[in-house]
N, CA, C and O of each residue as an XYZ file, in Angstrom:
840
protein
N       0.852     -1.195      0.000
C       0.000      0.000      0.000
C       0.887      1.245      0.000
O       1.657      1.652      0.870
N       0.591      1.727     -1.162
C       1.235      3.685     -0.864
C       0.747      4.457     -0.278
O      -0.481      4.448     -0.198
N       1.763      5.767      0.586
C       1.086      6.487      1.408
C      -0.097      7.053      0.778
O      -1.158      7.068      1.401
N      -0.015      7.497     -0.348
C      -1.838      8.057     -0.575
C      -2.694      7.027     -0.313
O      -3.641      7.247      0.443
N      -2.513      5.715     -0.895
C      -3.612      4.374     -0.858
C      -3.979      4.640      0.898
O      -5.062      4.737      1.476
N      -2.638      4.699      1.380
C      -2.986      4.544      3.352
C      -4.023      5.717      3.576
O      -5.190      5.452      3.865
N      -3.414      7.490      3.387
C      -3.939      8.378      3.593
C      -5.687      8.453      2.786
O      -6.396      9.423      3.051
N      -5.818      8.174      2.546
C      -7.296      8.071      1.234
C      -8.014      6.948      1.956
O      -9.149      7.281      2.297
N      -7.670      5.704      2.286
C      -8.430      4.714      3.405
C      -8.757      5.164      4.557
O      -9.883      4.959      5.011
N      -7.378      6.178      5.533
C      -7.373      6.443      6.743
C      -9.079      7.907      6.560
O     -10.179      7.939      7.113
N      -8.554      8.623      5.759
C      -9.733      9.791      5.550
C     -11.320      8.947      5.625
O     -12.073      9.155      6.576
N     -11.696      7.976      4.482
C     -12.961      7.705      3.956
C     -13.239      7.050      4.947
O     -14.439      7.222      5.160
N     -12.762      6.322      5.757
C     -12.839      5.568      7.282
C     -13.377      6.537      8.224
O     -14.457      6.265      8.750
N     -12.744      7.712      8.540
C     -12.854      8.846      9.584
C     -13.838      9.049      8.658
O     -14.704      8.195      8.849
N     -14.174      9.895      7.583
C     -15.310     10.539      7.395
C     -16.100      9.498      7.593
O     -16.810      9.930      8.501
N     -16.475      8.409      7.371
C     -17.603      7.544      7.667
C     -18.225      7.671      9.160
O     -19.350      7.881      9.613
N     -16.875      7.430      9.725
C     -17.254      7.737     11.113
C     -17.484      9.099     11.601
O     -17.555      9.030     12.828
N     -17.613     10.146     11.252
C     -18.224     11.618     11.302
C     -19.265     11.552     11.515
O     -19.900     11.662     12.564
N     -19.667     11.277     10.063
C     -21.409     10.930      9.359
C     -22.243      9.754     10.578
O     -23.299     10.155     11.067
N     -21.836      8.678     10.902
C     -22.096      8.037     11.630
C     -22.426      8.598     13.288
O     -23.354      8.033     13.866
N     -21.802      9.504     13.900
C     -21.935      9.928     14.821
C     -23.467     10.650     14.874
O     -24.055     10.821     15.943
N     -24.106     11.105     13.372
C     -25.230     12.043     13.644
C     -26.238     11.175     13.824
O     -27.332     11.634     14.150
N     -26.050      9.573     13.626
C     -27.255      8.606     14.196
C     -27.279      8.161     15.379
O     -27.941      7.192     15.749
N     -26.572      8.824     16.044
C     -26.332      7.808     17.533
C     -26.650      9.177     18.875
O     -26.200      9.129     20.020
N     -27.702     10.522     18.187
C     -27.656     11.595     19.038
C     -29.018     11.442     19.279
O     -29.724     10.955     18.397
N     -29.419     11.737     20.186
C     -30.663     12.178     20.828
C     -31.644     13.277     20.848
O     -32.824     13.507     21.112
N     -30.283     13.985     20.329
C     -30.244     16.004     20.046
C     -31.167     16.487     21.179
O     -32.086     17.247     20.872
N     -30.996     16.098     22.519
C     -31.659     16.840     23.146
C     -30.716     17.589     24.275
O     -31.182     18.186     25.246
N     -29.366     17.459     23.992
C     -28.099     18.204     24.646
C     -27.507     19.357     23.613
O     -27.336     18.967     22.458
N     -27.258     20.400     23.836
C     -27.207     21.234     22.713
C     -25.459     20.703     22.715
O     -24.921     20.157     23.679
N     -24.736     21.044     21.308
C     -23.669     20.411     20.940
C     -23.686     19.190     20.165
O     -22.961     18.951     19.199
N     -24.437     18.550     20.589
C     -24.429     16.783     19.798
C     -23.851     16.409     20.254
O     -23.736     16.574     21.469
N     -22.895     15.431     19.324
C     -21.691     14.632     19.643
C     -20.337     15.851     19.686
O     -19.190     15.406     19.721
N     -20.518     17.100     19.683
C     -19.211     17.811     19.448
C     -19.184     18.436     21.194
O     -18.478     19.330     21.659
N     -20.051     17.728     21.765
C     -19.845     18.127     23.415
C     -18.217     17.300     23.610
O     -17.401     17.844     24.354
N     -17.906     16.214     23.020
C     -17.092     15.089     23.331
C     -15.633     15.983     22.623
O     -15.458     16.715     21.649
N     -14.596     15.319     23.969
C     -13.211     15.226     23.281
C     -12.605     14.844     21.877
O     -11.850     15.262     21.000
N     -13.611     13.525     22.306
C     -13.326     12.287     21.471
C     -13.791     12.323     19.479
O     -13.437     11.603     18.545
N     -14.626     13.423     19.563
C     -15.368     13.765     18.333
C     -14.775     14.971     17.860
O     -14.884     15.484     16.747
N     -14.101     15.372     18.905
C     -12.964     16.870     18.562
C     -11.654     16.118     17.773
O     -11.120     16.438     16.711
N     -11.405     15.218     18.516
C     -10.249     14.295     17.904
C     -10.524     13.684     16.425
O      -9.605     13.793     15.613
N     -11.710     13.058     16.028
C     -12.090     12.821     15.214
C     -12.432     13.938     14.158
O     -12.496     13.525     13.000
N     -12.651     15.213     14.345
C     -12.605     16.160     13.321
C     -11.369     16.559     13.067
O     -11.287     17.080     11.955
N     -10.446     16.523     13.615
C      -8.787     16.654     13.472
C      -8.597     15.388     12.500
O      -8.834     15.439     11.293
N      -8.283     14.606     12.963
C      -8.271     13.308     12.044
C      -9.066     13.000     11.086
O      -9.077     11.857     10.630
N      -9.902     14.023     10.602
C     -10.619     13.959      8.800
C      -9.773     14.871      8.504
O      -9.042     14.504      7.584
N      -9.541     15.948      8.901
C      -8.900     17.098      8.315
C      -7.782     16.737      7.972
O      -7.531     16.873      6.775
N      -6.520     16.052      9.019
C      -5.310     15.539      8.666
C      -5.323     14.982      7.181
O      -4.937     15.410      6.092
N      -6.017     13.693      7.694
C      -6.454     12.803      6.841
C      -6.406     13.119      5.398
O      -5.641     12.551      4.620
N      -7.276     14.074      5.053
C      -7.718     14.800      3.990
C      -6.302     15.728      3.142
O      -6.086     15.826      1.935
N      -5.480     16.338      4.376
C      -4.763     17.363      3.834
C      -3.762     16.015      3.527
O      -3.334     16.058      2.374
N      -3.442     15.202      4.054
C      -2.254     14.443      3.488
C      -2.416     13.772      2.076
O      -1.494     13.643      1.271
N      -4.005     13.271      1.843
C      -4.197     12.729      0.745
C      -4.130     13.531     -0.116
O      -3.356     13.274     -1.039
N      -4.834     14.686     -0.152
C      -4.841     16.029     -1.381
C      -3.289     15.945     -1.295
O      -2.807     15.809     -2.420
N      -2.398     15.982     -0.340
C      -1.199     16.912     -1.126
C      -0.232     15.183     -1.893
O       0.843     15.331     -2.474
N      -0.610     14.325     -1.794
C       0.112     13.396     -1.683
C      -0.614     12.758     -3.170
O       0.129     12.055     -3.856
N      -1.693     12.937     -3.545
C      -2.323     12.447     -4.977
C      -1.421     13.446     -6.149
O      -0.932     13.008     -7.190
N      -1.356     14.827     -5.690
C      -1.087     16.034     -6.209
C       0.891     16.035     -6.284
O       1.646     16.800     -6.884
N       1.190     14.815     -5.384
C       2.862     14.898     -5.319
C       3.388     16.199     -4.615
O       4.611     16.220     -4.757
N       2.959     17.270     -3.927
C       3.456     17.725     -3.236
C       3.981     17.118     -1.725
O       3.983     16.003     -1.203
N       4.259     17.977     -1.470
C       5.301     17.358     -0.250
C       4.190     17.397      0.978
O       3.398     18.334      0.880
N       4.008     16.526      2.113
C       3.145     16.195      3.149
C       2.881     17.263      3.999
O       3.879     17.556      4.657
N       2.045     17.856      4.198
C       1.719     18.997      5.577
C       0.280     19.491      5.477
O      -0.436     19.044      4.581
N      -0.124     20.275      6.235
C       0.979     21.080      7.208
C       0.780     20.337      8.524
O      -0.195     19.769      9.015
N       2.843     20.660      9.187
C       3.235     19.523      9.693
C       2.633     19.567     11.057
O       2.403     18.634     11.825
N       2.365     21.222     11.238
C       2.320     21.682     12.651
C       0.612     21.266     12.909
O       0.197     21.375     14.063
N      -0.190     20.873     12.001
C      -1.682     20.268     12.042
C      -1.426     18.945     12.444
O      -1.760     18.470     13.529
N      -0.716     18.256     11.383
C      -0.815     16.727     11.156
C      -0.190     16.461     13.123
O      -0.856     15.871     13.974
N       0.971     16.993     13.314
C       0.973     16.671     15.035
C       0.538     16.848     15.997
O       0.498     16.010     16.898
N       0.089     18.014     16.056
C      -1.211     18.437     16.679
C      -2.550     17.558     16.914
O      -3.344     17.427     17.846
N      -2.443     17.136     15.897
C      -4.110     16.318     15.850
C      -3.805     14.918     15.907
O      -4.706     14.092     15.762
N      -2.083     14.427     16.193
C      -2.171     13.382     16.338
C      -2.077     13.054     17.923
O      -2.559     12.117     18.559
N      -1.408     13.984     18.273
C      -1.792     14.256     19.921
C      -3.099     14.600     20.395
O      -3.564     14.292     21.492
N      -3.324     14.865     20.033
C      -4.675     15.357     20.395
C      -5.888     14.019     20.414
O      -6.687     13.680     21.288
N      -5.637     13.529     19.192
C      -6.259     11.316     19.183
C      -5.200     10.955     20.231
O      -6.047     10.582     21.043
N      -3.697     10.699     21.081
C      -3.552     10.201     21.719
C      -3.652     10.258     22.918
O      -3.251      9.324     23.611
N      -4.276     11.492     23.515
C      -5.301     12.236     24.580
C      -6.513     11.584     24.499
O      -7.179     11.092     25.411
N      -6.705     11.623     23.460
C      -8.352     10.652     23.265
C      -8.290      9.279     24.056
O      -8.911      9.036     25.090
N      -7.249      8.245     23.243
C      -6.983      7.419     23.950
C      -6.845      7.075     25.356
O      -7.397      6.155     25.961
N      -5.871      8.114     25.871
C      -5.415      8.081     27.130
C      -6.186      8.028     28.014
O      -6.308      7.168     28.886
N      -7.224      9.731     27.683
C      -8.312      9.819     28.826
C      -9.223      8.931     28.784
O      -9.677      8.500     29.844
N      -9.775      8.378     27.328
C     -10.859      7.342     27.305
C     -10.143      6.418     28.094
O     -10.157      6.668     29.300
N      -9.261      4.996     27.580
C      -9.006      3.982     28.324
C      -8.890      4.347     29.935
O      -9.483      3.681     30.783
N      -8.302      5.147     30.161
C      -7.517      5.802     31.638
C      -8.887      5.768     32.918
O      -8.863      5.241     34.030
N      -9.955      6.506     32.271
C     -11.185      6.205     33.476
C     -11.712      5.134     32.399
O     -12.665      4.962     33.160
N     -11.890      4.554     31.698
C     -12.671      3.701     31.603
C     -12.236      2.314     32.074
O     -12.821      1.449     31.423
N     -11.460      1.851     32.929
C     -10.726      1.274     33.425
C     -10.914      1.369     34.720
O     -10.912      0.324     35.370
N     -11.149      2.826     35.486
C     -11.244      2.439     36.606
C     -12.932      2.307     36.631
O     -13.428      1.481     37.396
N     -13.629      2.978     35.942
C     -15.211      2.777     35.676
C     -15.980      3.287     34.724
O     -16.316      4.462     34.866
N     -16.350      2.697     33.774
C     -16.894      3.021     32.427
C     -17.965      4.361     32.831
O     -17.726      5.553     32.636
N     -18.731      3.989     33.214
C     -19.619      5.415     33.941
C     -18.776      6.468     33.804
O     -19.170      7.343     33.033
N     -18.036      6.586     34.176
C     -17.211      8.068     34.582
C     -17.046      8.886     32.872
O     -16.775     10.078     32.724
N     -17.307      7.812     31.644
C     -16.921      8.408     30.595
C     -17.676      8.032     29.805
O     -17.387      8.479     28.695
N     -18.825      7.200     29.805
C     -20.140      6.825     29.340
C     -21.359      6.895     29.890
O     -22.480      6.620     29.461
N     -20.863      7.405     31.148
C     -22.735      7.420     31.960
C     -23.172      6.027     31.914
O     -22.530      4.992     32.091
N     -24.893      6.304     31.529
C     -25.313      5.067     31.589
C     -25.438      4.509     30.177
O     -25.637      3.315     29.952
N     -25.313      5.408     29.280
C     -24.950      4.312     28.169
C     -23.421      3.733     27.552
O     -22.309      3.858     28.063
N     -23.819      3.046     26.237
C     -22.478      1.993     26.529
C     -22.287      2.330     24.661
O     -23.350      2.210     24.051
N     -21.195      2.674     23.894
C     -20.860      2.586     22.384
C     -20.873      1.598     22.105
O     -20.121      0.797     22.660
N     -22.075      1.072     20.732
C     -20.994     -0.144     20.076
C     -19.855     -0.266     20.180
O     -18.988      0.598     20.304
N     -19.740     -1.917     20.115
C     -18.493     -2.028     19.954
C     -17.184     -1.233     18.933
O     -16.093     -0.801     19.307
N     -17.806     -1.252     17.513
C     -17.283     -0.976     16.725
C     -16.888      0.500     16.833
O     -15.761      0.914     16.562
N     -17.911      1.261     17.252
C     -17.268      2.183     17.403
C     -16.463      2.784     18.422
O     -15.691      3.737     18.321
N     -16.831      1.907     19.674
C     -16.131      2.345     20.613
C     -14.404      2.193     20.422
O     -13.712      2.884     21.170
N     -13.948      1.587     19.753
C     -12.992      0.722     19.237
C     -12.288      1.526     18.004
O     -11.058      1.573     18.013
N     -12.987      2.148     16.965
C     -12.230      2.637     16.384
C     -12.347      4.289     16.957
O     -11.508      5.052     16.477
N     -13.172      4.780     17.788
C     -13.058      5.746     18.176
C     -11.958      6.318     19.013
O     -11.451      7.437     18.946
N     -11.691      5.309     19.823
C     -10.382      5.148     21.119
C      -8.993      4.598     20.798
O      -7.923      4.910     21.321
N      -9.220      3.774     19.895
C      -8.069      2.946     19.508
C      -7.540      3.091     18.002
O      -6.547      3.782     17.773
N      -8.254      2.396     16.945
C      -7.855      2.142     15.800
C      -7.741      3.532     15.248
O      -6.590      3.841     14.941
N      -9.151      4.926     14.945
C      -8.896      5.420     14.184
C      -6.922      6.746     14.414
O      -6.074      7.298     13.714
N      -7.392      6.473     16.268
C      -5.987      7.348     16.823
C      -4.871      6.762     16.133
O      -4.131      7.504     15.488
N      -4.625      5.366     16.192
C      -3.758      4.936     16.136
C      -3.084      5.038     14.222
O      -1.996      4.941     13.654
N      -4.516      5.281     13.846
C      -3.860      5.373     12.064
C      -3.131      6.744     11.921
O      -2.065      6.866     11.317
N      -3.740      7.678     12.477
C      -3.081      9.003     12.738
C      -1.718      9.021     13.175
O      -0.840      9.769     12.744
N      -1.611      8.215     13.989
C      -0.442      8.994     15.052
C       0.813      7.477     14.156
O       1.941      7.968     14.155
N       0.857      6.349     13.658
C       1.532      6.006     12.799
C       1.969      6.918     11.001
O       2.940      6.934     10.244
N       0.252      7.693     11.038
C       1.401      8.689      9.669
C       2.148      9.421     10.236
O       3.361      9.317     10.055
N       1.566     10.446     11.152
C       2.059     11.591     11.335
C       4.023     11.046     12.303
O       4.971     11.823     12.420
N       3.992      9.800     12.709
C       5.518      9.475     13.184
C       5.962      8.984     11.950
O       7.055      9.501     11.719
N       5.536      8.030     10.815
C       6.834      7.149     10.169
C       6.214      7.775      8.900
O       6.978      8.148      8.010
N       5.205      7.879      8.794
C       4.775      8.403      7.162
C       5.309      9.812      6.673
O       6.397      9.949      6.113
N       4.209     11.101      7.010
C       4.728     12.043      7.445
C       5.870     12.583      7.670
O       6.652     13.195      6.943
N       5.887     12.242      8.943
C       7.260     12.667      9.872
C       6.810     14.316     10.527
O       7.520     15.277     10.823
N       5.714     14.164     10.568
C       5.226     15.439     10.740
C       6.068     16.479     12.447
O       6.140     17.662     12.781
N       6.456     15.345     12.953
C       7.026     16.183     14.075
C       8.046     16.349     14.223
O       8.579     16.775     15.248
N       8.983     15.783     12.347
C      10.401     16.735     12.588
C      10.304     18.229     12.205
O      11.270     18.946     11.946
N       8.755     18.670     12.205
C       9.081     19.975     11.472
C       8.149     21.145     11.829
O       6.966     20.831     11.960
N       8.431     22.277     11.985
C       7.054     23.296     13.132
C       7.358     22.455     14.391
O       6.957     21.292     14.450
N       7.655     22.694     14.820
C       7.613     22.278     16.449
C       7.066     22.918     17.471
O       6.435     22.483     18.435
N       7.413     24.153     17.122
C       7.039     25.093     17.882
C       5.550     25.437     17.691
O       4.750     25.492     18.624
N       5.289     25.635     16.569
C       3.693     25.702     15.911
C       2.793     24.718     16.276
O       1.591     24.830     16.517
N       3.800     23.334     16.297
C       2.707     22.152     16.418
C       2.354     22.271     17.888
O       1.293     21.844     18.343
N       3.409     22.947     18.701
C       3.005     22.603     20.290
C       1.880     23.937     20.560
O       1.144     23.956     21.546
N       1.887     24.716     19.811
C       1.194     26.233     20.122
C      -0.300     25.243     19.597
O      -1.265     25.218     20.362
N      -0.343     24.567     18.420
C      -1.527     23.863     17.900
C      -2.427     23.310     19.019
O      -3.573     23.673     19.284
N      -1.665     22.333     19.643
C      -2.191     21.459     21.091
C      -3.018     22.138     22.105
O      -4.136     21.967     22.593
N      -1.902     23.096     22.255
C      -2.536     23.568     23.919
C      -3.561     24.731     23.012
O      -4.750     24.655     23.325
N      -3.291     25.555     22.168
C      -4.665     25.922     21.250
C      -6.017     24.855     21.623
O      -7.035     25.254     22.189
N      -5.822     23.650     21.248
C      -6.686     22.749     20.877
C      -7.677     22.659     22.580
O      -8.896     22.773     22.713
N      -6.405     22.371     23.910
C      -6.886     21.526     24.021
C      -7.788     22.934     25.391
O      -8.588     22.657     26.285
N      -7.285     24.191     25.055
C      -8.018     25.237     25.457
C      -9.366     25.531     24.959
O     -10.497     25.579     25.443
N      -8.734     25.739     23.619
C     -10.615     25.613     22.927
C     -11.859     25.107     23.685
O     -12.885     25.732     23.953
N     -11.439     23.467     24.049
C     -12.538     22.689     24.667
C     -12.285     22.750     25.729
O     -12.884     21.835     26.294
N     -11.819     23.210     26.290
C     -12.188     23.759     28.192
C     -13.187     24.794     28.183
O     -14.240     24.823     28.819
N     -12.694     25.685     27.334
C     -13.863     27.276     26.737
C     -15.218     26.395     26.368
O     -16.339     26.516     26.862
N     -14.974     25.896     25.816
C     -16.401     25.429     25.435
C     -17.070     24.637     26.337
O     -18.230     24.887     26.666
N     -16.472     23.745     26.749
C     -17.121     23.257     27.967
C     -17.955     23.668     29.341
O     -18.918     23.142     29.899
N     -17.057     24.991     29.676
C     -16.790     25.689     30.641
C     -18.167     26.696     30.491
O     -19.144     26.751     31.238
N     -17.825     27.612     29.020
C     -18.600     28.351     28.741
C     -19.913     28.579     28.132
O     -20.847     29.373     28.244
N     -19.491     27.225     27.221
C     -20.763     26.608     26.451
C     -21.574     26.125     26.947
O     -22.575     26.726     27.337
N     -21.388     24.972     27.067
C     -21.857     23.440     27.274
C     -22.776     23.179     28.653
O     -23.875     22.633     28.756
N     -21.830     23.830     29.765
C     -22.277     23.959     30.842
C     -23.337     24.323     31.684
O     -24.028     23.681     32.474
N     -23.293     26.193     31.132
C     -24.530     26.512     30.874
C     -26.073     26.706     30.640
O     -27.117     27.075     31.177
N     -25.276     25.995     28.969
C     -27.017     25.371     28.943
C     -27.737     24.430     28.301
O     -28.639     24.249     27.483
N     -26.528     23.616     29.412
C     -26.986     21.990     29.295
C     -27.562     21.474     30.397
O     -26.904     21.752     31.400
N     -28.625     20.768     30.638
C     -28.932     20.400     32.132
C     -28.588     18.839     32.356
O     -29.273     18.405     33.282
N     -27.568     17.661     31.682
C     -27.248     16.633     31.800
C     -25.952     16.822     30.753
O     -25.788     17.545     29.770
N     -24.860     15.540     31.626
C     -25.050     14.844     33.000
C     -25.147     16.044     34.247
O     -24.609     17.151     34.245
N     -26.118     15.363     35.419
C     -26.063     15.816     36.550
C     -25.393     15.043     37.774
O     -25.585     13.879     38.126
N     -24.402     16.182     38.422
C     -22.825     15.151     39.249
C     -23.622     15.832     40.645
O     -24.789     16.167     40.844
N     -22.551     15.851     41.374
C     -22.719     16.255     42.651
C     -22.284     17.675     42.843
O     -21.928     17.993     43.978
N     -22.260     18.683     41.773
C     -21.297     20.051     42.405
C     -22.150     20.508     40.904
O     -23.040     21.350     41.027
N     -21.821     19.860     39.308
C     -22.847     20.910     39.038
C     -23.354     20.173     37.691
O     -23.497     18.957     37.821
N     -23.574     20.576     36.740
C     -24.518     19.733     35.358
C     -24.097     20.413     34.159
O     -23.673     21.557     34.321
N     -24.121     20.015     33.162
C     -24.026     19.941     32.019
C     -22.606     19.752     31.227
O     -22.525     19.728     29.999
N     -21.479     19.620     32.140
C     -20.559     19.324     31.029
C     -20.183     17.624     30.748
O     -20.061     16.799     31.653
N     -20.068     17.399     29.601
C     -20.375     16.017     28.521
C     -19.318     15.059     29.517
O     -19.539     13.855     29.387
N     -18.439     15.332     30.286
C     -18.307     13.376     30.857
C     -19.292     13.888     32.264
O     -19.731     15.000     32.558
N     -19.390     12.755     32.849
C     -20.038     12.632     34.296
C     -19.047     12.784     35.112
O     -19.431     13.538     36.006
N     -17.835     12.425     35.299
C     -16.868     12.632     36.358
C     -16.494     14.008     36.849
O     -16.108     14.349     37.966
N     -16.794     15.056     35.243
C     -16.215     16.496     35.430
C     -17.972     16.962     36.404
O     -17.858     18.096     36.869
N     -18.812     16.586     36.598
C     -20.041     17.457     36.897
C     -19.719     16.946     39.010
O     -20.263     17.380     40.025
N     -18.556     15.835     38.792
C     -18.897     16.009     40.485
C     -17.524     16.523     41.338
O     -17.141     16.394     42.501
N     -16.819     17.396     39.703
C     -15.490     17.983     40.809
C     -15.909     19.678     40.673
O     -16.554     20.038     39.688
N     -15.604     20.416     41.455
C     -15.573     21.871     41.826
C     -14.673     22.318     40.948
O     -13.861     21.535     40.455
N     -14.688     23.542     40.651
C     -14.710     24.493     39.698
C     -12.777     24.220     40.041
O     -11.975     23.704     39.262
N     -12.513     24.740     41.364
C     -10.947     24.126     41.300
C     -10.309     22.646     41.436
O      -9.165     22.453     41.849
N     -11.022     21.833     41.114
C     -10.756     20.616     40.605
C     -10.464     20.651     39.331
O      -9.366     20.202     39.003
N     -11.213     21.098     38.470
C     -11.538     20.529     37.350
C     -10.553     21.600     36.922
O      -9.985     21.252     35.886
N     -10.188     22.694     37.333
C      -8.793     23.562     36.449
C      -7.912     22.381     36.894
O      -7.501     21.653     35.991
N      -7.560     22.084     38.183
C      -6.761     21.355     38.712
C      -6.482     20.080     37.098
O      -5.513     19.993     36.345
N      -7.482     19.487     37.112
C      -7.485     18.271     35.910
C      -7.402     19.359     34.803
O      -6.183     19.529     34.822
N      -7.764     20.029     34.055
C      -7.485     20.652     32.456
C      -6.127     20.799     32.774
O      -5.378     20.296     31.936
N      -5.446     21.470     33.972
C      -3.748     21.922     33.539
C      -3.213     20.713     33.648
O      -2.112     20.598     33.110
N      -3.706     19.648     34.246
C      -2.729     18.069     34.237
C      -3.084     17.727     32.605
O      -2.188     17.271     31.894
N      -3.941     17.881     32.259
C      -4.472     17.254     30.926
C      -3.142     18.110     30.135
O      -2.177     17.525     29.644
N      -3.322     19.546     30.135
C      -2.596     19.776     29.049
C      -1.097     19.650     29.114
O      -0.462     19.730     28.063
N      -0.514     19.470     30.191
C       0.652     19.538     30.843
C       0.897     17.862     30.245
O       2.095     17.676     30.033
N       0.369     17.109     30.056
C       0.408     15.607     29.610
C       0.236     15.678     28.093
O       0.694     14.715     27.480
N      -0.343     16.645     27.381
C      -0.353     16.597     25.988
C       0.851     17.025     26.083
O       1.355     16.331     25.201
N       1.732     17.673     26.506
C       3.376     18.573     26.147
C       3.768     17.679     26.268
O       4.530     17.499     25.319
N       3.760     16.274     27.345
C       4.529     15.221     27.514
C       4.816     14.290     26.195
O       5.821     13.928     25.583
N       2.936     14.029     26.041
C       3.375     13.154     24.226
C       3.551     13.863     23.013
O       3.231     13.283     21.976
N       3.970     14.931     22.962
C       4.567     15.695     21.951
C       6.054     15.611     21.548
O       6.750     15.437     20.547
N       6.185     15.885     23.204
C       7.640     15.562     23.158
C       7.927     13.838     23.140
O       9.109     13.515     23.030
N       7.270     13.126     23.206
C       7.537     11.704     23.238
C       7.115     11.462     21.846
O       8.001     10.840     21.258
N       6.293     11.668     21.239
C       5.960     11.651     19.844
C       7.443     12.146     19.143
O       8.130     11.261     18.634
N       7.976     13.669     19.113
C       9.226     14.136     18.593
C      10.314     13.325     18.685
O      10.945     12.998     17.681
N      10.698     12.847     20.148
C      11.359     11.405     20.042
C      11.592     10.577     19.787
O      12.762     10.199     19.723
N      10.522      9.830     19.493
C      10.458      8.319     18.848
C      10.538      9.442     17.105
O      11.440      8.839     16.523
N      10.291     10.106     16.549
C      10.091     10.788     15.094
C      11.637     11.069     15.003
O      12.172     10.863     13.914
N      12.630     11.660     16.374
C      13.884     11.751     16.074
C      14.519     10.191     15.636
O      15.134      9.927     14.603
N      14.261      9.509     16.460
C      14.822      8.476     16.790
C      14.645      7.777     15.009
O      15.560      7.629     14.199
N      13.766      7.583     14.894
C      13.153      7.456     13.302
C      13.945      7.481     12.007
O      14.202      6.684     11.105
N      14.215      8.718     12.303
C      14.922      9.977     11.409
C      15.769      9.481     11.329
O      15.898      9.019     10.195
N      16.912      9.170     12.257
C      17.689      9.064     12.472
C      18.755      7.355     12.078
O      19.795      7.111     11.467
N      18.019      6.773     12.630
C      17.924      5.109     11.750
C      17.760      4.685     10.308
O      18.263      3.799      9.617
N      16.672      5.862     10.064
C      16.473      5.546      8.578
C      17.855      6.254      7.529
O      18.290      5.889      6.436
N      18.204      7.265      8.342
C      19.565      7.993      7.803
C      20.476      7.262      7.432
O      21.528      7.749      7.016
């Protein structure tokens, strides 16, 4: 398989799963499915997706680099936080309902994982913007605190925790306002971690293949 054949599968896969998300809403939470991390990650990963195939059918050279890493961190945050409480209790990140399998699966696992293999060995997206790609992240992963915080919260009346209601996991509605900064600066302080661990293993890469 050539990287476009990969990039052009990895896209029509993610967009499927986009489209798919608008059957599984209730629409009675304002946001939809874009209350979720996890669907933030997934609009990064069409976009990647997309920009690598356009430039890669077209023979230009792969980017932009400071997106493609960005958004591959940003799916391995997905991962992290999904498996991470869903482990100690599915509730905490599903409530009372439960994802297909299938999607729960390529949502958490497979589709992150197609991402974050271009953007290290395909790509190489994090030998290059570094600085941009890390400004990208914590961009990113501010956005959805704002929205959460400001949006969502508001004027949403579910889930309802013990301290307050409406933001999209259940675990965030039963910590206090300085909890939950407490958790966003660990969150983003842990995306800088796999950036730089992403750049690493991409040096390391680089470097072998030399």
């Amino acid at each position: 398989m050539t990287k476009t054949q990969f990039s052009m599968a990895a896209f029509i896969l993610a967009l499927g799963f986009w489209f798919y998300q608008f059957t599984r809403q209730d629409f009675d939470q304002f946001g939809l499915q874009f209350r979720y991390l996890t669907i933030w990650g997934l609009c990064a990963a069409v976009a990647a997706h997309w920009l690598l195939w356009r430039a890669r059918r077209s023979g230009a050279p792969d980017g932009p680099a400071a997106l493609i890493s960005a958004s591959a961190v940003l799916n391995i945050m997905v991962m992290f936080l999904y498996w991470r409480l869903f482990f100690i209790d599915p509730k905490l990140v599903n409530g009372d309902g439960t994802p297909v399998w299938f999607q729960e699966y390529y949502l958490h696992l497979i589709g992150p994982l197609l991402l974050v293999f271009d953007a290290l060995f395909l790509s190489r997206a994090f030998g290059h913007q570094v600085l941009r790609g890390l400004g990208y992240i914590v961009s990113m992963c501010l956005a959805y605190i704002v929205w959460c915080e400001a949006v969502l919260r508001p004027i949403n009346t579910a889930p309802v925790g013990k301290v307050t209601s409406g933001l999209p996991y259940p675990f965030l509605n039963d910590m206090d306002l300085a909890g939950r900064a407490g958790f966003y600066g660990t969150t983003i302080g842990t995306a800088l971690v796999f950036f730089a661990l992403c750049w690493a293993v991409s040096w390391v890469h680089r470097r072998l293949s030399a």
